[in-house]
N, C-alpha and C positions, 0 to 999 in steps of 0.2 A: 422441790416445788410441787403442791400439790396442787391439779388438775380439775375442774369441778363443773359441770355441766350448768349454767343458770338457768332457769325457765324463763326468768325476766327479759332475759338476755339474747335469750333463743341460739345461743353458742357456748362452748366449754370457754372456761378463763382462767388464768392463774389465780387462786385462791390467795389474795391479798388480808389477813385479818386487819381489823379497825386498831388493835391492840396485842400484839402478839403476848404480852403477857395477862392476857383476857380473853380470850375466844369464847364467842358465845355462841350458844347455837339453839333454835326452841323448836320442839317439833310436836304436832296435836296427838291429840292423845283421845285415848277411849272414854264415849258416853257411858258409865258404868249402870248398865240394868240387866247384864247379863252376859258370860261369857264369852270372852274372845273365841273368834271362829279363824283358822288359820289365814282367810285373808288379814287379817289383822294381825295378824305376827310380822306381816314381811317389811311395814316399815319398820317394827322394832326391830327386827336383825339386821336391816339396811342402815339405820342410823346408830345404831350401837355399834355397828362395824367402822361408822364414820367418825364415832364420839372413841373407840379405841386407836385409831387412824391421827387421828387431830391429839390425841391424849400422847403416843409414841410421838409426833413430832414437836407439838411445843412444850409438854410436862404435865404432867395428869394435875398438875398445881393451878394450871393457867388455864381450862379449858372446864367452862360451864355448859351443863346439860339440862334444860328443863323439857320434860314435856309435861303436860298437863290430865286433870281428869275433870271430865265434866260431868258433874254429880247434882247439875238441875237442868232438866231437859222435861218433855213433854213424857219421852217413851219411859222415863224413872216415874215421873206420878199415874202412868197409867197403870205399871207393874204395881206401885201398891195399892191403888184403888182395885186392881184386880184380886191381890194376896191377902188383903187388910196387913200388910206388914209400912211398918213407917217408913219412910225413905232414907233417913240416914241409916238404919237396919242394912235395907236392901243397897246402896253406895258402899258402907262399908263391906258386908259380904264380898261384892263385887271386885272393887280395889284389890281385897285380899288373895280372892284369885287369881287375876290379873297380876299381880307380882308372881303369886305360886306357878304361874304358867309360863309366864315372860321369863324368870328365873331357871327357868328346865329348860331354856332355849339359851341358855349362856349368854341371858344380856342381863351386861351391866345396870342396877339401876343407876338414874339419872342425877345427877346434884342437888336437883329441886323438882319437885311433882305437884306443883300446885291445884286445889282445888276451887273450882270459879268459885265456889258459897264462900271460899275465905279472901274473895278478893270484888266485892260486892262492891263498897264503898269507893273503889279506883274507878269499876264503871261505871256509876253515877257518874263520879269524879268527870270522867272521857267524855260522855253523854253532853255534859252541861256545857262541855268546853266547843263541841261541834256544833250547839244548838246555838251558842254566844258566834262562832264563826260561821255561822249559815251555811254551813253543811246539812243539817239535821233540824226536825222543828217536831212540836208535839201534837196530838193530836185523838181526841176521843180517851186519853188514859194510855195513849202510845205515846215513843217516842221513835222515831224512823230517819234514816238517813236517806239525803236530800241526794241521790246518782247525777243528775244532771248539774250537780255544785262541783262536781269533780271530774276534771275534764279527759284524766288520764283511765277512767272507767272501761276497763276490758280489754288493758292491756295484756294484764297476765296471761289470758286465756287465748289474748290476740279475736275477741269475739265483738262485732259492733253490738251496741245497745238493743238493734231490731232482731237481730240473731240473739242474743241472749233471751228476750222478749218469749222471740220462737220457739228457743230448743228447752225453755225451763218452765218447772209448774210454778208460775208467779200466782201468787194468791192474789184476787181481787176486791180492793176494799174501797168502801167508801171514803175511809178519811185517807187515802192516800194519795198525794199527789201526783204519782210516776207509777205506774203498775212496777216498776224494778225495785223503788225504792225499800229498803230492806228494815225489817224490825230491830231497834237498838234494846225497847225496852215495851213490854208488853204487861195489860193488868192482870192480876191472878184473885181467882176468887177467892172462899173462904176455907174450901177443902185443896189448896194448893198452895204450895210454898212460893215465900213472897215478902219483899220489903218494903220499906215506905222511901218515898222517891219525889221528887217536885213534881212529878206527872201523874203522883198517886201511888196506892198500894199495888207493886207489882214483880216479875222479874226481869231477868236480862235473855234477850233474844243471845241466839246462840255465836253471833259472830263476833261482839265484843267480848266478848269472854278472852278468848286468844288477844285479842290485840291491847288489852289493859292488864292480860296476866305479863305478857311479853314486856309490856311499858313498865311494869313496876319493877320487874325481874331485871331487865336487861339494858331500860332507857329507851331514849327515842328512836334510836339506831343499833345495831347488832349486827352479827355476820352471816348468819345462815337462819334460813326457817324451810323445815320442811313437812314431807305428809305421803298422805299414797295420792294418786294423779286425782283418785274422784274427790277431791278437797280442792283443789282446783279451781274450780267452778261448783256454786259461788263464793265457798267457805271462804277461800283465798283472794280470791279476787276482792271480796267486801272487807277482808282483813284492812286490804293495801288503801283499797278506797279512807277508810275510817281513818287507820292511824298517821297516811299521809296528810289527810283534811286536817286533822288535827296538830298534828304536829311538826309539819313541811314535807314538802316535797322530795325530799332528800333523804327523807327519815325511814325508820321501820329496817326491815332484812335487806341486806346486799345481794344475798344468794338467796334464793327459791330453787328446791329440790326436789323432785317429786317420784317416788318410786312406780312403778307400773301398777296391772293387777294380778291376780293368783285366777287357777284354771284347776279345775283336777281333772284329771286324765284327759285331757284336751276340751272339756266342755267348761261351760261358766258353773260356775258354782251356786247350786240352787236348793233349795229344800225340795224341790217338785220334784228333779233327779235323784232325789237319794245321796248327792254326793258333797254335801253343805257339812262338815265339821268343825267340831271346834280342837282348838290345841290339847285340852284336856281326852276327849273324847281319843283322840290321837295318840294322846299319852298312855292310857288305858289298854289300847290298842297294842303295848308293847312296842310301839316306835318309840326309840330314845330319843330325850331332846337334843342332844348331837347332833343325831341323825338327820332331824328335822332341818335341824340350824345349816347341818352340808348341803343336804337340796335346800334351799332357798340363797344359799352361797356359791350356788353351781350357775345360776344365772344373775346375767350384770342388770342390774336394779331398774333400769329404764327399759328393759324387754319384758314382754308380760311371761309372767312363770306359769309350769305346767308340775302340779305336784303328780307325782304316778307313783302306783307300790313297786315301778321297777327302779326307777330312781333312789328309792328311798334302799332297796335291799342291795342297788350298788355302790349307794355312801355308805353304808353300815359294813360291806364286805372293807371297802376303802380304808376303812374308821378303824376296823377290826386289827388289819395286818398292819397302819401306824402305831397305834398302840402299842401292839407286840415288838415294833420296833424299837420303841421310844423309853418301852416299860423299865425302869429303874434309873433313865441315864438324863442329866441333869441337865437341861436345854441352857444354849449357848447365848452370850451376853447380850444379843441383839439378833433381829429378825433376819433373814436373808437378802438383799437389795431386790433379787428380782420380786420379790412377794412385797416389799414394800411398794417397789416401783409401779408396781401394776394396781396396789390401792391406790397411788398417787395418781395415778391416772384415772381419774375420774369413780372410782371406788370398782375398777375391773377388778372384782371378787370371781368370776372364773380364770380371771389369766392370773390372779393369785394362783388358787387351788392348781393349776398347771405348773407351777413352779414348787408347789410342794411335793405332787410327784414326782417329780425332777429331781428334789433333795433327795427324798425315798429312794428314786433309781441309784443315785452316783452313793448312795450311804451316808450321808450325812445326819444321818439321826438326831444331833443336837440341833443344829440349823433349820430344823423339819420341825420339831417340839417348839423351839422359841417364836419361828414363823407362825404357824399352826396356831399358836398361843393369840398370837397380835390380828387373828381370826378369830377368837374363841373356842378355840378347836381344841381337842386334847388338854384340855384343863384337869389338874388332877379330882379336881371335886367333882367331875364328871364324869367319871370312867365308869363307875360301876354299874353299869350296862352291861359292859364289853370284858365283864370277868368272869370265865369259865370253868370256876370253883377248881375243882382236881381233874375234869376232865381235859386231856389233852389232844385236839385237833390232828397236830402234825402226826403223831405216834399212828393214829386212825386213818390220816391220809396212807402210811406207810402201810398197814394192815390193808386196805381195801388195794394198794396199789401191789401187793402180792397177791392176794387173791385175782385179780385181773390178769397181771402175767400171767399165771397158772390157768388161767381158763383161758388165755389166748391157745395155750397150746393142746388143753384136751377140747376143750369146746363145750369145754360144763360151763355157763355161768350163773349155777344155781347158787354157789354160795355168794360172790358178788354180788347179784339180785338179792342174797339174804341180808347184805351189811349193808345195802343204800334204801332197803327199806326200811332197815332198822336205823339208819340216820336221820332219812326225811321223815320218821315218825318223831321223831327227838327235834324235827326242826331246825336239821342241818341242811345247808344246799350243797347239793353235790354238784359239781362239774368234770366232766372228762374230756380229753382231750388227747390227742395223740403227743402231747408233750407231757399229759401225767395225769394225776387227779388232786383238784384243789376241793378243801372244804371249808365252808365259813359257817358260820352261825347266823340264821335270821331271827327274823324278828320275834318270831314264837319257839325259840329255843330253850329246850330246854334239860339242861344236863344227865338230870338224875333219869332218865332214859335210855342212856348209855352206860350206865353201871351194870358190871357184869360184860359186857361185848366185847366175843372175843376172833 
């Protein structure tokens, strides 16, 4: 039985699907005007660990995945007005990355990836049908959704209307009824992308997007929706509002899921600090997407993560000596229970990860590869990172671990100082310790600097 924290709900609950042979599950997805920056990797590692999770227990046949791209937004026409390039240009580029990126982080793409511009005609569709049920009314070449029509407003967030009011930049309009009440459909001029609509030439505000991609995709009702926490408010909140108005009370996601936020090295992530990257930029950097993918899988998804370069050089040493375990031997027919059990429990991806060094300790090498796999860990298309052409590690641990003997007992350690600098120059980490010397290979490793060392 699988475990699952609801936000709706404000309690974990047995995850009941609507259809066990249909699981659906929709999770938001990236405005495409520019690359993903690593907070935006961790709901995809979070929810492709749940879309692999849900795929092992009902059949990778019966379990649907959409998340979506939103490929008309304000900050897309400002990038081309700024580049002169067109915006399906700039979408597409974008997309492309976004898969090249998401892809080096061993997530699965999704069943279906919808893009709002191909589903235009459904949010009219939604629009007209809120407007006919007094939800939503038009206004000025708007069309806005009516908050105080819906009684169950802020729930999700658990936020009264006055505290939403407070803690959010509400834009203030003339033709708006309720300072809350939120844009469905808004006019676009003559150098903006834009359709014709009963309310005039325009597009769709950014919250119906999600909730008429999800309605066409999935129906009234589905199993899961999820997102990182700042989606929340009011992205999610105005989801529930719309498509319960519309279509009952009962309707829309059963589960709401929401991952934390990302930190690097204990601070918020900012451009002013220096310390704002993207996945790419990371990747460049010589961190493997493995690597990447085990820190973000070291902490459980409703705690806010801290990326650090120590983290990341002790999933890669971790990653390194699996590998070397795993390397040729056929991983066993099914995952290990306790590595399932603990995804089951609410997707605890570290009391995973504790259970694979577990296997690792007692040698189960196949049982460690199969688990590991149902992580996305150890996947064979993903090793090659963690291949260190003809140089051999252990042979080196043995050489520097004679030289060290021998210098314990004359008390020269000139040549030991010769062979860990000629390691750390090659971009090995040395450790010592009075139980031996271990060496792994970091992130800027690099072999052909140990040719000839002898």
């Amino acid at each position: 039985m699988i475990k699952l924290y609801n936000t709706k709900t404000r309690r974990k609950e047995d995850f009941v699907p609507i259809d066990e042979t249909d699981v659906r599950m929709y999770v938001c997805g990236p405005t495409v005007y520019d690359r993903a920056h690593i907070g935006n990797a961790r709901p995809v590692v979070v929810f492709d660990t749940l879309y692999r999770l849900l795929r092992h227990t009902y059949g990778a046949d019966h379990v649907s995945y959409a998340r979506n791209f939103t490929d008309v937004d304000d900050k897309i026409n400002a990038k081309a007005a700024e580049t002169g390039r067109s915006i399906r240009d700039i979408t597409d580029e974008t997309i492309g990355w976004y898969l090249d990126d998401m892809g080096a982080l061993g997530a699965l793409e999704p069943t279906v990836a919808p893009r709002a511009t191909e589903y235009i005609a459904e949010m009219i569709a939604m629009i007209s049908e809120l407007i006919e049920k007094g939800h939503a009314y038009a206004a000025e070449g708007h069309a806005l959704f009516d908050v105080n029509s819906y009684e169950k407003y802020g729930a999700l967030s658990g936020r009264s209307v006055d505290d939403m009011i407070a803690g959010a930049r509400v834009e203030i309009a003339p033709y708006k009824q309720n300072p809350m009440d939120f844009v469905l459909w808004k006019p676009s001029t003559g150098d903006q992308p834009g359709w014709d609509s009963p309310w005039g030439y325009g597009r769709p505000g950014w919250h119906i997007e999600c909730s008429a991609m999800a309605r066409a995709l999935f129906g009234d009702r589905f199993d899961i929706h999820g997102g990182g926490l700042d989606l929340q408010f009011p992205h999610h909140e105005n989801e529930i509002a719309q498509s319960c108005a519309c279509c009952g009370d009962d309707s829309f996601a059963n589960v709401w899921m929401h991952n934390e936020m990302l930190q690097v090295e204990g601070k918020k992530m900012s451009k002013s600090l220096g310390n704002f990257f993207s996945v790419r930029e990371l990747l460049d950097q010589g961190y493997a997407g493995e690597v990447i993918r085990f820190v973000y899988l070291s902490t459980h998804y409703s705690k806010p993560m801290d990326w650090t370069d120590k983290k990341a050089k002790e999933a890669e040493a971790t990653l390194r000596k699996w590998r070397a375990l795993t390397d040729g031997i056929e991983p066993s027919a099914s995952a290990a229970s306790t590595v399932v059990d603990a995804l089951a429990d609410d997707l605890n991806t570290a009391g995973a990860i504790a259970g694979l060094h577990e296997l690792a300790k007692t040698g189960d090498v196949a049982g460690l590869k199969a688990s590991a796999q149902l992580l996305g860990l150890l996947d064979e298309t993903m090793g090659d990172w963690a291949k260190i052409d003809d140089v051999d590690l252990s042979t080196l641990e043995t050489l520097i671990s004679i030289a060290r003997s021998s210098a314990m007992e004359s008390k020269d350690f000139s040549e030991v100082d010769r062979l860990k600098s000629a390691l750390l120059e090659a971009g090995v980490e040395v450790q010592m310790s009075k139980e031996g010397v271990v060496l792994s290979a970091g992130p800027n490793f690099d072999p052909s600097k140990l040719e000839g060392l002898k």
